[in-house]
Steps between C-alpha positions, in 0.01 A plus 500: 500500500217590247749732343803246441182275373472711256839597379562102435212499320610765293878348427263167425312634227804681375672201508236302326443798243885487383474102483229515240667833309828283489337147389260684261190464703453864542631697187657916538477664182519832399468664118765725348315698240765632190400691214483286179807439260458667171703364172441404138247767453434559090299606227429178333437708134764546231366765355214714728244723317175638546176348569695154551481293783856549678599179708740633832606190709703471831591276744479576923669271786259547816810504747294489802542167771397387778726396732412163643689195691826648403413490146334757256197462275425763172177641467364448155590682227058550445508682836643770297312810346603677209430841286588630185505889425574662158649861548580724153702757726360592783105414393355148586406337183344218644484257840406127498595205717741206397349117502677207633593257233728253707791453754791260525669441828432343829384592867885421596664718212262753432222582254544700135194602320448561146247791490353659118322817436329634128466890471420714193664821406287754286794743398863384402789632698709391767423386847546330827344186644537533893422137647434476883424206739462412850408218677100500586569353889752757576327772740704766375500411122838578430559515134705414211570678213713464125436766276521414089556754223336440121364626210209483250477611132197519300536196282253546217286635709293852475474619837188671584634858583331743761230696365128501420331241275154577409239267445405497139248198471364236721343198319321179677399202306271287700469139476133510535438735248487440108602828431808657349682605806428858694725775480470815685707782362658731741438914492582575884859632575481354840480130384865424566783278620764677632843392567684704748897647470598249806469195219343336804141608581176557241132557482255391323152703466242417256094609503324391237113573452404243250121534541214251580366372154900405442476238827174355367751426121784417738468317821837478616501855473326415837457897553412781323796721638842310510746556735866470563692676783834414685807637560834313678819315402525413136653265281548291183572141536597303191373155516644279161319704210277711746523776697264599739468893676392552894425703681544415926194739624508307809740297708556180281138620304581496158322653172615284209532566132624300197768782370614573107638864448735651196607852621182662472206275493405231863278254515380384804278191474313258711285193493178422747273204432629474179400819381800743383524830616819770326598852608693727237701748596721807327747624648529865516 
């Protein structure tokens, strides 16, 4: 008797359970994760050089639902996770992440993203933007990808070639200090920026013993030997009129330097409190 007891009680809360599923008291979904929809994806520059900003731009559907009361809802085109990587060849010239500008659409229809992304290139030549995506709730990640071919010329640029530029000068002029500005000229060979074959990486490696009675003229000196060393990523972003030279020593860790250089001669300058500090190099 207990046993039948049971078994209607079962069929009754079945019973009940399929009720509420069927009137919408008790909802059954279940989410069908589909890699993104990739179209429209450009390099939003005429004419691409050097040193210049270059503006890619794509759009992504997030085709994923859920299936719910015989109906399907779109996940949101910002669930969606994109990356941009610059290939010359076979070697990586760069990797950075798109940002979500907006999406048109609807939970009913579906969700399309506009996504941007800003990368430099040092050298000209020909290359490949490889964009991929995937949605950021799916377990497995499955991605997206459009490829996009494009070159860049120098403009009227001059590219900083590989080689070795040797410091020739450093000169600080202090806001403090009533003094024409200090210069320290440069006699060691190992006072150098180097720019390496890859037209990707550099270093940077100055030691300069200025002395003690200098500091005391020139307090933003701040030291009486004056260092620079880093090495990573490189590149030259022009900005309007300006150009500016860095060096990534660190993950997203920047050394930054206003930039001028004519073939032979770089200048690498910076500002600190208002005093003005500039680096002259030859190259050799």
């Amino acid at each position: 008797m207990k046993q039948k007891s049971m078994i209607y009680l079962f069929l009754l809360i079945s019973m009940i359970a399929a009720f509420f599923i069927f009137t919408g008291g008790i909802t059954s979904t279940s989410t069908n994760y589909v890699s993104p929809s990739l179209t429209n994806f450009s390099l939003l520059s005429a004419s691409p050089v050097i040193y210049a900003k270059l503006p890619f731009s794509i759009q992504a559907e997030n085709k994923s639902y859920n299936h719910k009361d015989c109906d399907d809802e779109y996940s949101s085109a910002r669930d969606l996770v994109g990356s941009l990587v610059i290939k010359q060849g076979a070697t990586v010239i760069g990797t950075s992440s798109f940002i979500f500008i907006s999406q048109s659409g609807s939970d009913k229809g579906g969700y399309t993203g506009t996504f941007v992304d800003t990368v430099v290139i040092n050298n000209a030549g020909t290359y490949t933007a490889t964009a991929t995506f995937y949605d950021s709730n799916d377990p497995n990640k499955v991605p997206s990808t459009m490829n996009l071919s494009f070159s860049v010329g120098f403009g009227s640029e001059t590219p900083l070639s590989a080689g070795t530029y040797r410091l020739s000068s450093f000169t600080a002029a202090c806001v403090s200090s009533t003094l024409p500005p200090f210069t320290f000229t440069n006699t060691s060979a190992s006072n150098n920026l180097i720019i390496n074959s890859d037209g990707l990486t550099a270093s940077l490696n100055i030691n300069m013993h200025i002395g003690s009675s200098v500091i005391t003229q020139y307090p933003c000196l701040q030291d009486s030997s004056y260092n620079f060393s880093a090495a990573g990523n490189y590149s030259v972003v022009s900005t309007g009129s300006s150009k500016f030279f860095n060096i990534e020593y660190q993950p997203s860790a920047f050394v930054n330097f206003d930039y001028t250089f004519d073939g032979t001669n770089l200048s690498l300058n910076y500002s600190k409190d208002r005093s003005a500090y500039i680096m002259s190099f030859v190259k050799q």
